[in-house]
PADRENSE-437044 format. One record per atom (N, C-alpha, C, O): atom name; x, y, z. Coordinates in steps of 0.05 Angstrom, whole numbers, plus 32768, in hexadecimal, padded with zeros to 4 digits. Layout:
<gukol "CA" <X Y Z>>
...
// end
This chain:
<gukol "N" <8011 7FE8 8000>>
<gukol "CA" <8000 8000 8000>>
<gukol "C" <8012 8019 8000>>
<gukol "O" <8028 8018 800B>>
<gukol "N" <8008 8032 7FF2>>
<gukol "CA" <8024 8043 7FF3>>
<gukol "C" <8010 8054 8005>>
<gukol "O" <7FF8 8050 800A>>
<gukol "N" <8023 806B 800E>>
<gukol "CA" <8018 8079 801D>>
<gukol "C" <8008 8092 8013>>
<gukol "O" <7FFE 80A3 8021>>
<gukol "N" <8009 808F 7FF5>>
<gukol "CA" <7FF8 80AD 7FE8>>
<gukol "C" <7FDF 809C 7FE4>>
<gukol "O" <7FCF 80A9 7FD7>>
<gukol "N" <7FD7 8086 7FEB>>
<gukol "CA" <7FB9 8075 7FF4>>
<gukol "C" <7FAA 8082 8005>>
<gukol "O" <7F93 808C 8001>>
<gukol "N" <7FBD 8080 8020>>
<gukol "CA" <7FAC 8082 8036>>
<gukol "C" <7FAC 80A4 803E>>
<gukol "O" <7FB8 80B9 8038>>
<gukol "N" <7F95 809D 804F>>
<gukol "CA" <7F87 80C1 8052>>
<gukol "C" <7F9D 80CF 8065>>
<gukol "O" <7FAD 80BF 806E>>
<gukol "N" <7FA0 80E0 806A>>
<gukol "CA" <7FAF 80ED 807A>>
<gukol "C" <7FB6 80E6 809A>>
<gukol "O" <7FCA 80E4 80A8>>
<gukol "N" <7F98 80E6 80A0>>
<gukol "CA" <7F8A 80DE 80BA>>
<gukol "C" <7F9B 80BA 80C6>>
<gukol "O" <7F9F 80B2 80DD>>
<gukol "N" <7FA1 80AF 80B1>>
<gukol "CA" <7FA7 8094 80B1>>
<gukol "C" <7FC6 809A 80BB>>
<gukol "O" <7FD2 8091 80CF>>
<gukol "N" <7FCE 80A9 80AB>>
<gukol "CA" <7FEC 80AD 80A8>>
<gukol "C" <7FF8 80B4 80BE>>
<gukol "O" <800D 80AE 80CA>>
<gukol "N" <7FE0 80C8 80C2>>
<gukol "CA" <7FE9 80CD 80EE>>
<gukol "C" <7FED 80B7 8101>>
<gukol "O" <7FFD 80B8 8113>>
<gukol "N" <7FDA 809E 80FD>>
<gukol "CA" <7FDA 8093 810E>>
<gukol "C" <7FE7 807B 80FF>>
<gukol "O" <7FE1 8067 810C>>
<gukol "N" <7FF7 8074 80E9>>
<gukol "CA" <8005 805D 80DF>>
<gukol "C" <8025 8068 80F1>>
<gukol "O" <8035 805B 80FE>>
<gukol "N" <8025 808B 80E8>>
<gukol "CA" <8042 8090 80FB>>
<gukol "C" <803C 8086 8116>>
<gukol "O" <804D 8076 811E>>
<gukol "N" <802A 808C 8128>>
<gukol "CA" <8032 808D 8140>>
<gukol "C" <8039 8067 8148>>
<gukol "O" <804B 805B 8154>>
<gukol "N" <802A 8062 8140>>
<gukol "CA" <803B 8038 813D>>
<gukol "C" <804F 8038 8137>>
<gukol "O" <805D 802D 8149>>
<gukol "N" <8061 8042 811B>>
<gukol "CA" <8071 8046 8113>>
<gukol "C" <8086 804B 8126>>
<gukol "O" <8095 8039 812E>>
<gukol "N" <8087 8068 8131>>
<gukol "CA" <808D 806F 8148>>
<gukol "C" <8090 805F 815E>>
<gukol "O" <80A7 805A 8167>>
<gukol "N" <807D 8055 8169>>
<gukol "CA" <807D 803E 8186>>
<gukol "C" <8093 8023 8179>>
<gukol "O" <80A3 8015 8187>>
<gukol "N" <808E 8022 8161>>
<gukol "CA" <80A1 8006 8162>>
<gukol "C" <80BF 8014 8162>>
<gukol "O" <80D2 800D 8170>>
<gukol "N" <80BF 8026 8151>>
<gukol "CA" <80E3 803D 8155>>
<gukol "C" <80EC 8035 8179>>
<gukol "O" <80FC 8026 8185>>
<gukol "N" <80DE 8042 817F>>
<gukol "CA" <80E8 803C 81A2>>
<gukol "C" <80F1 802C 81AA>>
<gukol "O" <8102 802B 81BC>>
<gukol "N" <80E0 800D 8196>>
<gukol "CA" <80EF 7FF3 81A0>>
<gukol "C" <810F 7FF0 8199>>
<gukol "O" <8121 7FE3 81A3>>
<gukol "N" <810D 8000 8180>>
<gukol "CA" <811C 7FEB 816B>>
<gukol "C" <813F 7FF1 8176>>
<gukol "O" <814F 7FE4 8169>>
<gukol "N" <814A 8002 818A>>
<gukol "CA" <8160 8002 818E>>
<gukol "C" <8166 7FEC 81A0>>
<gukol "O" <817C 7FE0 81A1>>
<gukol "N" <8150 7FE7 81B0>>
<gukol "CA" <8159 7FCE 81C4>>
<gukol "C" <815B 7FBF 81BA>>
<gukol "O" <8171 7FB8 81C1>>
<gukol "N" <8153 7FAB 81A6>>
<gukol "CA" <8158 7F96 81A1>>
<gukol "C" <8179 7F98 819B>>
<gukol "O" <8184 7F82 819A>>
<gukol "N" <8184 7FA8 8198>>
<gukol "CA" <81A5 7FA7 819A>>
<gukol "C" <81B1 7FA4 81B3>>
<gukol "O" <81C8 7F9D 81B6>>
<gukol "N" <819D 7FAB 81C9>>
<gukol "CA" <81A6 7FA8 81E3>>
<gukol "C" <819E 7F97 81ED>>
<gukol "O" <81A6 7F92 8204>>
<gukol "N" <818C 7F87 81E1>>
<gukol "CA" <818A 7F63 81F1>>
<gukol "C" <8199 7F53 81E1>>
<gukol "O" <81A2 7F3D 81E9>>
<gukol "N" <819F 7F62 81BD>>
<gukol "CA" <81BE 7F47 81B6>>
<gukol "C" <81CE 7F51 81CC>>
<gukol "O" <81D2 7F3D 81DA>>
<gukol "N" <81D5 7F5D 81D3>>
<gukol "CA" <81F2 7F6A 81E5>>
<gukol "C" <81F4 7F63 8203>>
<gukol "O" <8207 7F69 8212>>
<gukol "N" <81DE 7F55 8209>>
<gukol "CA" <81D8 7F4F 822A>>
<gukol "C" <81D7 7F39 8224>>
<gukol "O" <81E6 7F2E 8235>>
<gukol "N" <81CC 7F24 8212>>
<gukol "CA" <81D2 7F11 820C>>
<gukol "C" <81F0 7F08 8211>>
<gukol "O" <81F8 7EF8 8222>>
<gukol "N" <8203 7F19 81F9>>
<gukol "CA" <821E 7F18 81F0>>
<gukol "C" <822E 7F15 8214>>
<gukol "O" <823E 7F05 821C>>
<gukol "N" <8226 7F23 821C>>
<gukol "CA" <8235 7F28 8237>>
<gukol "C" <8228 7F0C 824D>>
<gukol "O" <8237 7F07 8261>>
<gukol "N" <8213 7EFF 824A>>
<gukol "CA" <8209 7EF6 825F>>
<gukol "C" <81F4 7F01 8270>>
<gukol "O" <81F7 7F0A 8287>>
<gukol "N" <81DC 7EFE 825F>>
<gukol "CA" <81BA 7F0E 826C>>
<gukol "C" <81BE 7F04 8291>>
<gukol "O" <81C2 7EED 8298>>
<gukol "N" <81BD 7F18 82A0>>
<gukol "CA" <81BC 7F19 82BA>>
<gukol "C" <81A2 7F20 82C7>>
<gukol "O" <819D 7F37 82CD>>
<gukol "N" <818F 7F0A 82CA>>
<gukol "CA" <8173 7F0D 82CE>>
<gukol "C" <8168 7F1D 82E9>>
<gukol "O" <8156 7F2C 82EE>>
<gukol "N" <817F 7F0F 82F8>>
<gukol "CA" <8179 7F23 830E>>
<gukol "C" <8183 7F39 8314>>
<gukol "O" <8180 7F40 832B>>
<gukol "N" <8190 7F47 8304>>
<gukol "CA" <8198 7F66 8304>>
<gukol "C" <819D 7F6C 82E8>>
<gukol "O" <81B3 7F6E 82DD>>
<gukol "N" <817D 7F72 82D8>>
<gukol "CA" <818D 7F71 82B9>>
<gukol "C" <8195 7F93 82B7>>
<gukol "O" <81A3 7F9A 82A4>>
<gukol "N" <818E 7FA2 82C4>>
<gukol "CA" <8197 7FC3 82C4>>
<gukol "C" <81B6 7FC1 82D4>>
<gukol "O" <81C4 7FD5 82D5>>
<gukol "N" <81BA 7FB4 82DA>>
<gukol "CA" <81DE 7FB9 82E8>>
<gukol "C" <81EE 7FAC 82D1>>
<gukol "O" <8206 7FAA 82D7>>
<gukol "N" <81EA 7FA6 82BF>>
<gukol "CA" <81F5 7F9A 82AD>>
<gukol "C" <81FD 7FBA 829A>>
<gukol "O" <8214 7FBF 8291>>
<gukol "N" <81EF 7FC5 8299>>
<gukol "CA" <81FA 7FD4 8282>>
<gukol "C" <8213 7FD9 8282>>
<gukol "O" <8223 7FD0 8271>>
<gukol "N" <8219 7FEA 829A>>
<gukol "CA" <823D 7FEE 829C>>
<gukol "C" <824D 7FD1 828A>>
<gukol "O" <8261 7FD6 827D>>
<gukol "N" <8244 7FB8 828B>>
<gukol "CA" <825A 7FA2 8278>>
<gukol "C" <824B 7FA7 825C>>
<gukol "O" <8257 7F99 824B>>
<gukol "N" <8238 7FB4 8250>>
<gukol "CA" <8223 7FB4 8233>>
<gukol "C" <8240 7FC1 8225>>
<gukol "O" <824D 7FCF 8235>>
<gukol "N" <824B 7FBE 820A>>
<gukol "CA" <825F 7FC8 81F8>>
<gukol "C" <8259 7FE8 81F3>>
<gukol "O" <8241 7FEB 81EE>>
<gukol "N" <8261 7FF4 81F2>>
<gukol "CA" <8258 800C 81ED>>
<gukol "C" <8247 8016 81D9>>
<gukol "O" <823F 802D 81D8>>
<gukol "N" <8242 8001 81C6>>
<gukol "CA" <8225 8008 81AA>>
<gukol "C" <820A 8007 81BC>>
<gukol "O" <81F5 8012 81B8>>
<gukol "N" <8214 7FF4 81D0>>
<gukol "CA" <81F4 7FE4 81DA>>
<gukol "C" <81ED 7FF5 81F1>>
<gukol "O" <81D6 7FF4 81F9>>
<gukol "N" <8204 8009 81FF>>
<gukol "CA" <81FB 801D 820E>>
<gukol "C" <81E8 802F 8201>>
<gukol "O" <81D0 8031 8205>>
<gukol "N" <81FD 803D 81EB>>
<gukol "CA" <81EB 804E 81DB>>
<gukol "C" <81CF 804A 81CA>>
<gukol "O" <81C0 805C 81C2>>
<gukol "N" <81CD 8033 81C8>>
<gukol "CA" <81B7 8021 81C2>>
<gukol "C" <8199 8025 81D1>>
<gukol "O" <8182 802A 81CA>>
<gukol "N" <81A8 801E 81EC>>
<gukol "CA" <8198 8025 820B>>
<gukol "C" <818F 8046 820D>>
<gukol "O" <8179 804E 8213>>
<gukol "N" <81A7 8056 8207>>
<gukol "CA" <819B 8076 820B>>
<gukol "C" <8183 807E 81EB>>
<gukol "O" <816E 808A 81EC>>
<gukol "N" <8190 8073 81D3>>
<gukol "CA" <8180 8079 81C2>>
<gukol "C" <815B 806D 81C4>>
<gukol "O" <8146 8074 81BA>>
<gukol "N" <8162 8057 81D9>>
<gukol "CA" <8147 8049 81DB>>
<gukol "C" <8132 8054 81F2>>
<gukol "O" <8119 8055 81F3>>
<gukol "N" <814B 805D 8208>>
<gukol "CA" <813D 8073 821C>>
<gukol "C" <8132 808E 820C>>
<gukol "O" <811A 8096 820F>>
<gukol "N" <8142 8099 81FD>>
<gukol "CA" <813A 80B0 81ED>>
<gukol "C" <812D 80AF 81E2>>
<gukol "O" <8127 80C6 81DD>>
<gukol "N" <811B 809B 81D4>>
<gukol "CA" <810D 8091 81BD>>
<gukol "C" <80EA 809D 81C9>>
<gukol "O" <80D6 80A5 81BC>>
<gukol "N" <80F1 8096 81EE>>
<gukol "CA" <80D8 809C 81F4>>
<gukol "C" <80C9 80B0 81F3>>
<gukol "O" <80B1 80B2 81EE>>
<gukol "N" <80E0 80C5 81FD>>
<gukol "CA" <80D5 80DB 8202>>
<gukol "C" <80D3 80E7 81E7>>
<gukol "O" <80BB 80ED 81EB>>
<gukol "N" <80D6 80ED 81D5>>
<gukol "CA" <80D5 80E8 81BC>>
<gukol "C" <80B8 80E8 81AE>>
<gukol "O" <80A9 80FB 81A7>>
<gukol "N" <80B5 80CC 81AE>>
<gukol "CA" <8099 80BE 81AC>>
<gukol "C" <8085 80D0 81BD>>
<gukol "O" <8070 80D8 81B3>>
<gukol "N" <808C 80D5 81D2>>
<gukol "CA" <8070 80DB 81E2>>
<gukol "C" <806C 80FB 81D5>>
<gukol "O" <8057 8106 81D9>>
<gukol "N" <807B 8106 81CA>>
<gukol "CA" <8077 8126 81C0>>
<gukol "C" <806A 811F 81A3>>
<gukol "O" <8059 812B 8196>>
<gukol "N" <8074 810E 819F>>
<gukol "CA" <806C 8105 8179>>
<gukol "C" <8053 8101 8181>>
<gukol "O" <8044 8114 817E>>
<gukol "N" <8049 80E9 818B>>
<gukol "CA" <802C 80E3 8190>>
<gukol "C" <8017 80FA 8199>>
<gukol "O" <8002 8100 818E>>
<gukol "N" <8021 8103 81AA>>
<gukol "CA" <8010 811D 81AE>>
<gukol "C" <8005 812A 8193>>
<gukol "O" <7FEE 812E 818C>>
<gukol "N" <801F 8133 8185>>
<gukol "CA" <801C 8143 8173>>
<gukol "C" <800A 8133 815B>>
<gukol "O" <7FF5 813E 8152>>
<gukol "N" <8012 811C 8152>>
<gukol "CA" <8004 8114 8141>>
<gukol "C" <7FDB 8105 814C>>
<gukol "O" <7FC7 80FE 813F>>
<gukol "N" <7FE3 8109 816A>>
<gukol "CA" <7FC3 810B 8164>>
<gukol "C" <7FAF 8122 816A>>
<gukol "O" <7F97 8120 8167>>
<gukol "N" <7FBE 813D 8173>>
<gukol "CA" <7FB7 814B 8171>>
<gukol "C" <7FAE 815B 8148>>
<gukol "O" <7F9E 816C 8140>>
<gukol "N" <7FC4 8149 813B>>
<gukol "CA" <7FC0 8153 8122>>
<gukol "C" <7FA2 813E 8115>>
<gukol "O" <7F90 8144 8106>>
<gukol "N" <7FA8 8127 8124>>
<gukol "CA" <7F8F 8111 8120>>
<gukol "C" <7F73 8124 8128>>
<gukol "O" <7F60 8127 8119>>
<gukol "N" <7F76 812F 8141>>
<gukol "CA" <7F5E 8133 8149>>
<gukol "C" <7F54 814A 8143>>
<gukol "O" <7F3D 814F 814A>>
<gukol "N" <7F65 815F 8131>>
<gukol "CA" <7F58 817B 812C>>
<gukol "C" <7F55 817B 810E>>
<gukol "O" <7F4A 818D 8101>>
<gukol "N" <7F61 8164 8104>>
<gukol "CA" <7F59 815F 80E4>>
<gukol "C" <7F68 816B 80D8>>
<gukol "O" <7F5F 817A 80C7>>
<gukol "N" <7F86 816B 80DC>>
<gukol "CA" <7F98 8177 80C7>>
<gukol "C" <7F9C 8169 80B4>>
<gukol "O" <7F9D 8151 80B8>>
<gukol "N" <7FA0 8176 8096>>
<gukol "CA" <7F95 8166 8080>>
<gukol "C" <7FB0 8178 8067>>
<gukol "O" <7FAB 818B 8058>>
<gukol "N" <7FC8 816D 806C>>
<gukol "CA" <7FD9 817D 805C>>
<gukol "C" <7FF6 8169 8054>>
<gukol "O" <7FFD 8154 8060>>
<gukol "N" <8001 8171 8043>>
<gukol "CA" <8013 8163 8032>>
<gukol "C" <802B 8169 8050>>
<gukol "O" <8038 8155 8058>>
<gukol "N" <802F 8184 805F>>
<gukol "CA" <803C 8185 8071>>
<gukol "C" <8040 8179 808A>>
<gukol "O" <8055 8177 8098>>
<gukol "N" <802A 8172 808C>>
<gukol "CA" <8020 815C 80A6>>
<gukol "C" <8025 813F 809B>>
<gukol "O" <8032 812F 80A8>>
<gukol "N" <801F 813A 808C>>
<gukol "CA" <8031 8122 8085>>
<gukol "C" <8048 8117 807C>>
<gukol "O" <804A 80FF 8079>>
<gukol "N" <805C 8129 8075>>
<gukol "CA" <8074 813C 8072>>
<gukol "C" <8083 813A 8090>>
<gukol "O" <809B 8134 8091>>
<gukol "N" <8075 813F 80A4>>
<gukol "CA" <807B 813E 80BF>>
<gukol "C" <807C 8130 80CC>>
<gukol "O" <808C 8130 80DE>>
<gukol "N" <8064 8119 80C5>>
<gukol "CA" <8064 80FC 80DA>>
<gukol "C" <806B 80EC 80C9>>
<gukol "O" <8064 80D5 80CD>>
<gukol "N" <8079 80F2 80B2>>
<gukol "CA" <8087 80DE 80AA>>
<gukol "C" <80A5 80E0 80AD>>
<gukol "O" <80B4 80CC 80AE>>
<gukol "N" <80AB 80F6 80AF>>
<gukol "CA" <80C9 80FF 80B0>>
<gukol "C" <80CB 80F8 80CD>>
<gukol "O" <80DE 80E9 80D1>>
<gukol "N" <80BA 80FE 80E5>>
<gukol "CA" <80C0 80F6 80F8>>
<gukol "C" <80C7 80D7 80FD>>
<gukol "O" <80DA 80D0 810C>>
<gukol "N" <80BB 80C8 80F2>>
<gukol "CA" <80D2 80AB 80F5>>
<gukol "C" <80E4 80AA 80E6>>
<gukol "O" <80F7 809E 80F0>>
<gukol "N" <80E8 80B3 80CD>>
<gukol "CA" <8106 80B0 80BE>>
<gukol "C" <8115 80BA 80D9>>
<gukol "O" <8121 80AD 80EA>>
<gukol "N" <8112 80D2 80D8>>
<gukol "CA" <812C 80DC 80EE>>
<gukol "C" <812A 80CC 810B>>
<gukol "O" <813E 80CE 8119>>
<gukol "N" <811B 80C0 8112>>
<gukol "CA" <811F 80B7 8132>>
<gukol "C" <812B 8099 8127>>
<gukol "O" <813C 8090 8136>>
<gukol "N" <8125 8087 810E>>
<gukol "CA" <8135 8074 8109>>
<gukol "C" <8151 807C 8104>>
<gukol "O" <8163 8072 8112>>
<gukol "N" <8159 8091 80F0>>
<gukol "CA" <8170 8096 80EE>>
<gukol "C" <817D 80A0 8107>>
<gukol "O" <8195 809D 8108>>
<gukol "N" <816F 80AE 811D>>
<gukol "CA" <817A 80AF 8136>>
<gukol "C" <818C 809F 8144>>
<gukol "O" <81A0 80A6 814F>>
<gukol "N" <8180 8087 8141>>
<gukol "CA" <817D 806E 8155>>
<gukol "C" <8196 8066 8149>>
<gukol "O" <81A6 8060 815C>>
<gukol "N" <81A3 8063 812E>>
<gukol "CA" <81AE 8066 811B>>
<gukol "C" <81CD 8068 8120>>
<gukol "O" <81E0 8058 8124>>
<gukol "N" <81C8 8087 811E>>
<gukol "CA" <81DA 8098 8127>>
<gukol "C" <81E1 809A 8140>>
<gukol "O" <81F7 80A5 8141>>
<gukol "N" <81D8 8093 8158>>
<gukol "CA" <81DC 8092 816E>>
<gukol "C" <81E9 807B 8174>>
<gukol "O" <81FC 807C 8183>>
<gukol "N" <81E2 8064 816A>>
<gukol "CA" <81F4 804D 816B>>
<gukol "C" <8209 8045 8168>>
<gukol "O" <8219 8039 8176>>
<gukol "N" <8209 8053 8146>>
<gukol "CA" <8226 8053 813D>>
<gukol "C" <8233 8065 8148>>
<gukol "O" <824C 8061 8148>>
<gukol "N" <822E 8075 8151>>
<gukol "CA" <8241 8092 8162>>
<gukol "C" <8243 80A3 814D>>
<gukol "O" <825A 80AA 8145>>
<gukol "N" <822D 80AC 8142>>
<gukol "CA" <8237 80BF 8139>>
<gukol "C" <822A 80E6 813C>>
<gukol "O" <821C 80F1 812B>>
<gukol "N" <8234 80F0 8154>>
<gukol "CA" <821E 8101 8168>>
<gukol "C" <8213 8114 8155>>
<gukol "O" <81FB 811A 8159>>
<gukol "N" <8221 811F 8140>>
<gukol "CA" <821A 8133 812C>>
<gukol "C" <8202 8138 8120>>
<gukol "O" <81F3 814B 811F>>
<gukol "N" <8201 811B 8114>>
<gukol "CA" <81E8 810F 8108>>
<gukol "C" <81D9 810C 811D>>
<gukol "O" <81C6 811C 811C>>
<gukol "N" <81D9 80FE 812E>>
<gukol "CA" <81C5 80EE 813F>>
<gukol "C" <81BF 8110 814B>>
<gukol "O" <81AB 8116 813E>>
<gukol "N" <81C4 8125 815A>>
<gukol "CA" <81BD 813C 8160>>
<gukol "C" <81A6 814B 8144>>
<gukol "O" <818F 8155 8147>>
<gukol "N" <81B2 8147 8132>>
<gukol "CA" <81A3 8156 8116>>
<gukol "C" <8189 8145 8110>>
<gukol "O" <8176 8152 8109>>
<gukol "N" <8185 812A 8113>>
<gukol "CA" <8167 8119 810C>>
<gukol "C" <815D 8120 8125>>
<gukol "O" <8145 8122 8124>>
<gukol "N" <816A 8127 8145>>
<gukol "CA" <815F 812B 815A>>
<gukol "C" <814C 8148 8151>>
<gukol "O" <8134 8149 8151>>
<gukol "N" <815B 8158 814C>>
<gukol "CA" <814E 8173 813E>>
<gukol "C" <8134 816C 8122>>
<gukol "O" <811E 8177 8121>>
<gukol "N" <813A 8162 8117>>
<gukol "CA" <811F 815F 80FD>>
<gukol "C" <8111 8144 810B>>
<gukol "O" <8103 8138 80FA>>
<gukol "N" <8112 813B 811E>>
<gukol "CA" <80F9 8132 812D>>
<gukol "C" <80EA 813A 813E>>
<gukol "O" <80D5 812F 8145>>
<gukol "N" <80F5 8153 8149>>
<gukol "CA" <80EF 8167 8163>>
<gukol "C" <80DE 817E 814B>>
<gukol "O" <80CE 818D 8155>>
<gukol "N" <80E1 817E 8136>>
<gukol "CA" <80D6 819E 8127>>
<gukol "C" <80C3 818E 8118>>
<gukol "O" <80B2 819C 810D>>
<gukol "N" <80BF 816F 8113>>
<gukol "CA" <80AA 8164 8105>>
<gukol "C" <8095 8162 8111>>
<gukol "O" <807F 8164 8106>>
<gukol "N" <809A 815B 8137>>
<gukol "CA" <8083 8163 8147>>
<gukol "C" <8073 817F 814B>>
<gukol "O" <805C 8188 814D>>
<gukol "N" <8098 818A 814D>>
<gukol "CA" <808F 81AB 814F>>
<gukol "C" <8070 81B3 813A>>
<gukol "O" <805C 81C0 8140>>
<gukol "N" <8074 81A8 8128>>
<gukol "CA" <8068 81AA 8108>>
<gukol "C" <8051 81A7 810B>>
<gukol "O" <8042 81B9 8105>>
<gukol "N" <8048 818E 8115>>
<gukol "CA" <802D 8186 811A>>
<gukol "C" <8020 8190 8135>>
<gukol "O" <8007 8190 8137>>
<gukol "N" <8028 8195 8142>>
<gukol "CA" <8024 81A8 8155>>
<gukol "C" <8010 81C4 814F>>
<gukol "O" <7FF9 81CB 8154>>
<gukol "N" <8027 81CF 813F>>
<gukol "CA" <801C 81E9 8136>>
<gukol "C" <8011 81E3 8122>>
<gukol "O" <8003 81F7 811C>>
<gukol "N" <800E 81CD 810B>>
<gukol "CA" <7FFB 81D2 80FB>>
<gukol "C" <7FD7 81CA 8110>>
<gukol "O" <7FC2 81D7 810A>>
<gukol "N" <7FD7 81B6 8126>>
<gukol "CA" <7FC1 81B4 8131>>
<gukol "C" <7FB4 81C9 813C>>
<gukol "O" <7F9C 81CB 813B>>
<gukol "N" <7FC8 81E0 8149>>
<gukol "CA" <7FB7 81F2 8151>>
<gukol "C" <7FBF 8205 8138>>
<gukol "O" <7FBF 821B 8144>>
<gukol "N" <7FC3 820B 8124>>
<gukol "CA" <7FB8 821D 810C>>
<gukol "C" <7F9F 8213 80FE>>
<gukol "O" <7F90 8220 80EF>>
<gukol "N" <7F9C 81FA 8105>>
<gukol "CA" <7F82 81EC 8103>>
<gukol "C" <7F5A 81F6 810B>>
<gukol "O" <7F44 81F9 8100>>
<gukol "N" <7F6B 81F5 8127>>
<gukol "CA" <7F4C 81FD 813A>>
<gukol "C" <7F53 821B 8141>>
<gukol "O" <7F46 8220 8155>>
<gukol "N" <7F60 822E 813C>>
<gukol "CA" <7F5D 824B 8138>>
<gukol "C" <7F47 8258 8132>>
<gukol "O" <7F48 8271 812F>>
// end
């Protein structure tokens, strides 16, 4: 199905899934890596200090992922719920997971430059929908 199918309205809420699974997707590098070391069931958070240093950053990009998500979601259902209906708004919640995947990305591999700059065009894609919801009900 491509995405010039579905209605706009759809597109809001195909990102915000989209989104929730992003959050997962750095950990699964941090349970190969807890594995790698020997999963410690009864203290699996004291383990990080032995996690390789990808699988730390792995861990902060996956902590980061949340707070993240919870500004995106807002935004995109506030754009859900006031009926924003524009090539920009979907422009926005779609760019918002390119850049929080390429985040996750970039943060892994170490590379802060990048991973700071998709931090920025995922923070202005919410910004986006934000202010297009309330230019909406004005």
């Amino acid at each position: 199905m491509s995405l010039s199918l579905l209605p706009v309205p759809a597109i809001f809420l195909y990102s915000i899934v989209v989104a929730a699974i992003l959050v997962y997707l750095p950990y699964l590098l941090v349970a190969f890596a807890r594995v790698q070391v020997g999963y410690d069931l009864s203290a699996p958070r004291a383990m990080f200090d032995k996690l390789p240093p990808y699988a730390q950053r792995a861990t902060w990009a996956h902590e980061n992922s949340f707070e993240g998500f919870m500004v995106f979601a807002a935004a995109a259902l506030m754009a859900y719920v006031t009926g924003v209906n524009s090539t920009e708004a979907v422009t926005a919640a779609i760019a918002f997971n390119i850049a929080r995947l390429l985040y996750s990305i970039f943060y892994i591999t170490n590379i802060p430059l990048l991973r700071s700059l998709m931090f920025g065009v995922a923070s202005f894609s919410s910004g986006t929908l934000f202010y297009l919801s309330l230019m909406q009900i004005k």
